[in-house]
NURO-455690 format. One record per residue (C-alpha): residue in three letters; x, y, z. Coordinates in steps of 0.02 Angstrom, whole numbers, plus 50000, padded with zeros to 5 digits. Layout:
SITE, code, px, py, pz
SITE, ALA, X, Y, Z
...
//
This chain:
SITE, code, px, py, pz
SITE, UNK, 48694, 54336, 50445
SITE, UNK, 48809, 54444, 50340
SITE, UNK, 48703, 54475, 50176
SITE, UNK, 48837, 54420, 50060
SITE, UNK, 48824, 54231, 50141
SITE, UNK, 48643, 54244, 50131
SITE, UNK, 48644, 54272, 49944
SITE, UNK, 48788, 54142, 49898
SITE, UNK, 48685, 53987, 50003
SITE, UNK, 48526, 54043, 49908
SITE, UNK, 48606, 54060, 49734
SITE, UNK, 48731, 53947, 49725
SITE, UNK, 48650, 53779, 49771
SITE, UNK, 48735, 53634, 49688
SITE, UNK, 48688, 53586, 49504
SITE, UNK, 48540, 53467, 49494
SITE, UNK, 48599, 53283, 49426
SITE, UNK, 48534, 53289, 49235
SITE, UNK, 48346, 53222, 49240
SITE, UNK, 48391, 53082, 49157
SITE, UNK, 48503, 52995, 49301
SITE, UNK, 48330, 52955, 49368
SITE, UNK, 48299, 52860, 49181
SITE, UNK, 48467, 52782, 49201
SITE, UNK, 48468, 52725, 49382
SITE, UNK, 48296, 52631, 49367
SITE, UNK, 48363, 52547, 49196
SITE, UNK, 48528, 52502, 49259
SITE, UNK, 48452, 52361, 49396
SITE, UNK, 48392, 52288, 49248
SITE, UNK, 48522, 52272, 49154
SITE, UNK, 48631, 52143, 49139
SITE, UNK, 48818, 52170, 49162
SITE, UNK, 48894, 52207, 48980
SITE, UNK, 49075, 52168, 48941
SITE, UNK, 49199, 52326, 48962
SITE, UNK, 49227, 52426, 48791
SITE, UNK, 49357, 52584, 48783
SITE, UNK, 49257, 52741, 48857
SITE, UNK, 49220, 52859, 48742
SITE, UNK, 49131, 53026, 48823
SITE, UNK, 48968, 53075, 48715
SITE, UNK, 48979, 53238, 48624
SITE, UNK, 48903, 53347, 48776
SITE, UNK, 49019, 53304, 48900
SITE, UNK, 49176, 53329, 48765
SITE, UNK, 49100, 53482, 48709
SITE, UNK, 49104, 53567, 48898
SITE, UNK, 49252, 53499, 48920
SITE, UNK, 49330, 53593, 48768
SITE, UNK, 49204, 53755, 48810
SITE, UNK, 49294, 53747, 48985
SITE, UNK, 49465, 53711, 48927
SITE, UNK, 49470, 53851, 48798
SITE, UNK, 49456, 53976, 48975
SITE, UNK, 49601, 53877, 49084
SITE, UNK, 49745, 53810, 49037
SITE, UNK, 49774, 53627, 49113
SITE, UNK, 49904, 53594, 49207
SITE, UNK, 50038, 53465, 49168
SITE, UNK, 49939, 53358, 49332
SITE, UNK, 49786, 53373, 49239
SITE, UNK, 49844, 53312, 49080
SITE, UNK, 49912, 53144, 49166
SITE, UNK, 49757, 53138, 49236
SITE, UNK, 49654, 53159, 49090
SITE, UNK, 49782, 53025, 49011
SITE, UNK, 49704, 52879, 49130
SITE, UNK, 49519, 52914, 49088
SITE, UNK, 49516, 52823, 48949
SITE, UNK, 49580, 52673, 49002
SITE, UNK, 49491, 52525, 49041
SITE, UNK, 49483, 52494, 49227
SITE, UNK, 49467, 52333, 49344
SITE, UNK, 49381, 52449, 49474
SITE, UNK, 49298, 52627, 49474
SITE, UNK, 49409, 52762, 49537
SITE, UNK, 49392, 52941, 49566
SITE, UNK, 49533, 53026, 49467
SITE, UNK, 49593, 53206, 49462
SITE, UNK, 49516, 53280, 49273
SITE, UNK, 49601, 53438, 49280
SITE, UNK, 49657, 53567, 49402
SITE, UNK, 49693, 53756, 49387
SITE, UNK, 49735, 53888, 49490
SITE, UNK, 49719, 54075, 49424
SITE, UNK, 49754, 54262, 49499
SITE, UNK, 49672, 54411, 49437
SITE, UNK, 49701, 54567, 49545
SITE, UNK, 49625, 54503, 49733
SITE, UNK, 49549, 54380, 49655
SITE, UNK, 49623, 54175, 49654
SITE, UNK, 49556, 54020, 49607
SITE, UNK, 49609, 53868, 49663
SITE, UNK, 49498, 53713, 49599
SITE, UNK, 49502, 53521, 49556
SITE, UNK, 49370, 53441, 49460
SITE, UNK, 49354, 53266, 49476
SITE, UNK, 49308, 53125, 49374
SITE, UNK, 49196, 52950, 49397
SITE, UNK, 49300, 52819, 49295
SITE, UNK, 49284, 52625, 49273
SITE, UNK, 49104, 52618, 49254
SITE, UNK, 49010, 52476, 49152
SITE, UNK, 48873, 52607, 49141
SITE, UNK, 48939, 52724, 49034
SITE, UNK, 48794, 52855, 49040
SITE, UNK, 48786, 52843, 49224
SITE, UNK, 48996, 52869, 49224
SITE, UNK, 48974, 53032, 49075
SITE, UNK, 48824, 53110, 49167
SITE, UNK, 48904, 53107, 49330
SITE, UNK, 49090, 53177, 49233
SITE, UNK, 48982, 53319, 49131
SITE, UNK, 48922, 53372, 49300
SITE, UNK, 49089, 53387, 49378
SITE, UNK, 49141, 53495, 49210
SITE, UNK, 48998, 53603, 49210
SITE, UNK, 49016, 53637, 49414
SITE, UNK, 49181, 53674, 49370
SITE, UNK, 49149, 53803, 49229
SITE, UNK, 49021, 53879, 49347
SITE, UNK, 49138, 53903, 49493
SITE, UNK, 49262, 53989, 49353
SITE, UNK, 49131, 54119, 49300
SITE, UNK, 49113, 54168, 49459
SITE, UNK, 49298, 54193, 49491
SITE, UNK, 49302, 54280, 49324
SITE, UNK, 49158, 54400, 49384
SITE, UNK, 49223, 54431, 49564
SITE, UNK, 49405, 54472, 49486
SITE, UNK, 49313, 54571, 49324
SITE, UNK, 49190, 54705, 49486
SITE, UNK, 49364, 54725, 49586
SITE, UNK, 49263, 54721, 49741
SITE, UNK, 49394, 54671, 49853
SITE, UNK, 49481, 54501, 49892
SITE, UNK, 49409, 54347, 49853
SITE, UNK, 49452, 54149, 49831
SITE, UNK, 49372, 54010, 49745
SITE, UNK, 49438, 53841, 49818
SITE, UNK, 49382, 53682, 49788
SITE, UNK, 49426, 53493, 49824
SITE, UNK, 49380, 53334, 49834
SITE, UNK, 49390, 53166, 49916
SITE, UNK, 49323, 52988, 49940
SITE, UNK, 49254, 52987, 50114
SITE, UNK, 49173, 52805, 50091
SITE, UNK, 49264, 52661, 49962
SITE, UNK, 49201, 52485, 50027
SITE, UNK, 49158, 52321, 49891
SITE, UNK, 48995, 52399, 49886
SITE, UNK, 48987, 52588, 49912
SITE, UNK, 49092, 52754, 49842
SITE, UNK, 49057, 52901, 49916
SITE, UNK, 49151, 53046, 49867
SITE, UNK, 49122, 53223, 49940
SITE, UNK, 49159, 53385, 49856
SITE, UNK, 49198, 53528, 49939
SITE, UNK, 49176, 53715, 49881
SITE, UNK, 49247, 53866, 49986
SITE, UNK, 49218, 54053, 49932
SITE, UNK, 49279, 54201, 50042
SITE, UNK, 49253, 54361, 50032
SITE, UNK, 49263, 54448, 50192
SITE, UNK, 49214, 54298, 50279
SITE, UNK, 49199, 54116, 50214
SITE, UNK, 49062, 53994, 50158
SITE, UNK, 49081, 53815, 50134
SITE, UNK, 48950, 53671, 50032
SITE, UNK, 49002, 53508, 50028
SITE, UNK, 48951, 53390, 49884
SITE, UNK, 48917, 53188, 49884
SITE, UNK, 48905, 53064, 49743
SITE, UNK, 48879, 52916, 49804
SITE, UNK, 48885, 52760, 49678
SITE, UNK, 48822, 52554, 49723
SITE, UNK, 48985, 52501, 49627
SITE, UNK, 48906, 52327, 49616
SITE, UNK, 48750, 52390, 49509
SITE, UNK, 48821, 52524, 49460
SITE, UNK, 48685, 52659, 49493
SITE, UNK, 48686, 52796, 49566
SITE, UNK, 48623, 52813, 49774
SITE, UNK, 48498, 52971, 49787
SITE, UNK, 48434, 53006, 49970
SITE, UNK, 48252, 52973, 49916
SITE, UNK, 48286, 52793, 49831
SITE, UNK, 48338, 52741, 50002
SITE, UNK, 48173, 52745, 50075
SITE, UNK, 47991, 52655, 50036
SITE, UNK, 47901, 52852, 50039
SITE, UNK, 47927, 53023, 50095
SITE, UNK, 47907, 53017, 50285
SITE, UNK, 48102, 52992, 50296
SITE, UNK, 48089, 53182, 50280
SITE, UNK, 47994, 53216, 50426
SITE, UNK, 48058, 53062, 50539
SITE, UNK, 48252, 53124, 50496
SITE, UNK, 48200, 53300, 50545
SITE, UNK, 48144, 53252, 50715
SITE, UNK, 48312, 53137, 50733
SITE, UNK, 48442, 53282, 50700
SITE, UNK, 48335, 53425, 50800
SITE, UNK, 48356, 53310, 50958
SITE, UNK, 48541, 53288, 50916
SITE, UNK, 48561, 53467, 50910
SITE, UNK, 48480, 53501, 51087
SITE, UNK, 48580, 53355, 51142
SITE, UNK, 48735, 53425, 51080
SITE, UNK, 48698, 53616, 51137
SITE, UNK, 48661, 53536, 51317
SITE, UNK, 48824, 53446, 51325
SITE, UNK, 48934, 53577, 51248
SITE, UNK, 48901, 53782, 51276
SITE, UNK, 49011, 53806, 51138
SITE, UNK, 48881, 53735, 51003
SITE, UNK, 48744, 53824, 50930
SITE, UNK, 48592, 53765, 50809
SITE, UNK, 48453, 53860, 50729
SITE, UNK, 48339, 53769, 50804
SITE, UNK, 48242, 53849, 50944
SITE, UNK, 48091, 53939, 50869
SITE, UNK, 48158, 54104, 50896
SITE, UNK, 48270, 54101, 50772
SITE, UNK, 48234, 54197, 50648
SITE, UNK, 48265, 54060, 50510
SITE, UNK, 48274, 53903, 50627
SITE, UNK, 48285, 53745, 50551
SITE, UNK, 48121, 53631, 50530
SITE, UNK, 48154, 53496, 50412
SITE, UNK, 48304, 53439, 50280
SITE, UNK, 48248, 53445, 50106
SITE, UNK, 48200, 53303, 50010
SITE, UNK, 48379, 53279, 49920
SITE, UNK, 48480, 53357, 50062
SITE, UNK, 48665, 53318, 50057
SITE, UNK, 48705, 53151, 50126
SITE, UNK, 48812, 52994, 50130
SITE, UNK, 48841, 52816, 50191
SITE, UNK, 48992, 52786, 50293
SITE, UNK, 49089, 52652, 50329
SITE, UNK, 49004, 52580, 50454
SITE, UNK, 48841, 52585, 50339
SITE, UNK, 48758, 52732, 50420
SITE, UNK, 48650, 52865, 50342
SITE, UNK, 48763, 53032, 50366
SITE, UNK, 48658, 53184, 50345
SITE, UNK, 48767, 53353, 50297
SITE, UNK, 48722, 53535, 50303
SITE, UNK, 48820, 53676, 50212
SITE, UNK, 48899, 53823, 50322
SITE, UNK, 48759, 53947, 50392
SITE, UNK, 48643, 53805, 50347
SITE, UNK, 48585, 53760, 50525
SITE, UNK, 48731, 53847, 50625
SITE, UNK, 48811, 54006, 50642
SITE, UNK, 48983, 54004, 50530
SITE, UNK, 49106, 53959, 50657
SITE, UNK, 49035, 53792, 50680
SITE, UNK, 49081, 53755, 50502
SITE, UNK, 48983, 53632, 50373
SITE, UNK, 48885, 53504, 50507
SITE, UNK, 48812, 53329, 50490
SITE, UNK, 48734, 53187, 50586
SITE, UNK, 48741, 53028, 50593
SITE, UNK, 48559, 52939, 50595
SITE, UNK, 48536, 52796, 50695
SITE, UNK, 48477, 52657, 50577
SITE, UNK, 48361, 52606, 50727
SITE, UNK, 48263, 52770, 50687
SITE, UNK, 48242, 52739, 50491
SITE, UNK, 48250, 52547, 50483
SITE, UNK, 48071, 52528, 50444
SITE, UNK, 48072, 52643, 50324
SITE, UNK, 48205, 52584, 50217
SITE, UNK, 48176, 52480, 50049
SITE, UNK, 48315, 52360, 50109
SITE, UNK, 48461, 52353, 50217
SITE, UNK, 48601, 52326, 50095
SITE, UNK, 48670, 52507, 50089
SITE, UNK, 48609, 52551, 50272
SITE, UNK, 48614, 52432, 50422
//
């Protein structure tokens, strides 16, 4: 693998959810349902917000985006909070940050948002850096979308792309129980850690049954490889889809050579079922 691809999946995993989402998720069941009050982000989020606003100008878009956050809304949305696009030399950026709004729980909603800004601040640094060492051509592009919005679940997926040379691609979930509004972690789906082990075995036999059916796909799977896959990690990248199935994703050069893209499985709900802690997100 090209050493430059090597060093962006190691160092630029995405930014852990603040420790205190874990504080806020279990207190949020609890909680009962409190009357909608004109959002108001806390000084953190405002104050990255205004650190990462000072670098990059926002666009007329952004600012009618920005204009609907503080409204009060009959259901949550995902709204655009700003986007920019600089060039510097062979450098470009090209990147929307996105926003959580209509939330009851307002620290779940500003957690999530600060996130977002701070990801966004990161990816801007880095463009700043690349275009500062004039090391050749590079682009910064990022989206997002919502790949799941039913009564129950939002799942929205971010997706970063850097190339230099050649490309490398992480995509990015949030996914929010818009009833209880808390937020969905991999982990709080299941009664203990053998999900890890059991969803391991479940996406190496995919991959074998995949390679067998198509020559054109490859996994890092066989033992030969030197860095073949063994087991997701414990907060690996997922989502539920529409059909309420667990979706499991893996960044570019993650489990498969580059050309096959960012990959993901679907996991029979048959396989996990008795490990769940209840079948309302996954059936």
């Amino acid at each position: 693998m090209d050493k430059r691809l090597e060093m962006l999946r190691k160092d630029y995993k995405d930014i852990p959810i603040p420790k205190e989402l874990d504080r806020i998720v279990a207190q949020a069941l609890q909680e009962k349902p409190k009357k909608k009050t004109r959002p108001v982000w806390p000084a953190s989020v405002a104050a990255a917000a205004l650190l990462f606003t000072a670098t990059v100008n926002f666009s007329p878009e952004a600012a009618q985006a920005m204009s609907k956050i503080p409204l009060v809304k009959e259901l949550v949305e995902v709204v655009t909070f700003n986007e920019f696009k600089e060039e510097k030399g062979n450098a470009s950026i090209d990147v929307k940050t996105p926003a959580i709004t209509g939330l009851d729980n307002q620290a779940l909603e500003d957690n999530l948002n600060q996130k977002y800004v701070e990801e966004s601040q990161k990816l801007y640094e880095e463009f700043a850096k690349s275009a500062a060492a004039e090391n050749g051509h590079f682009s910064m592009n990022s989206e997002y979308e919502k790949v799941t919005e039913s009564p129950e679940i939002l799942s929205v997926r971010r997706t970063i792309q850097r190339t230099q040379a050649s490309g490398y691609i992480q995509n990015r979930y949030v996914t929010i129980d818009k009833e209880n509004e808390v937020l969905i972690t991999l982990k709080g789906l299941f009664k203990n850690g053998q999900y890890v082990p059991v969803i391991s075995e479940n996406i190496k036999e995919q991959m074998k049954q995949q390679m067998a059916a198509d020559p054109n796909k490859i996994y890092w799977v066989s033992e030969n490889e030197i860095e073949p896959f063994t087991q997701i990690s414990p907060d690996q990248p997922f989502y539920i889809n529409q059909d309420h199935k667990l979706v499991i994703s893996f960044d570019e050069y993650e489990a498969a050579p580059g050309y096959m893209g960012p990959v993901e499985f679907i996991i029979p709900t048959a396989v996990i079922s008795d490990l769940l802690v209840g079948e309302r997100y996954i059936r």
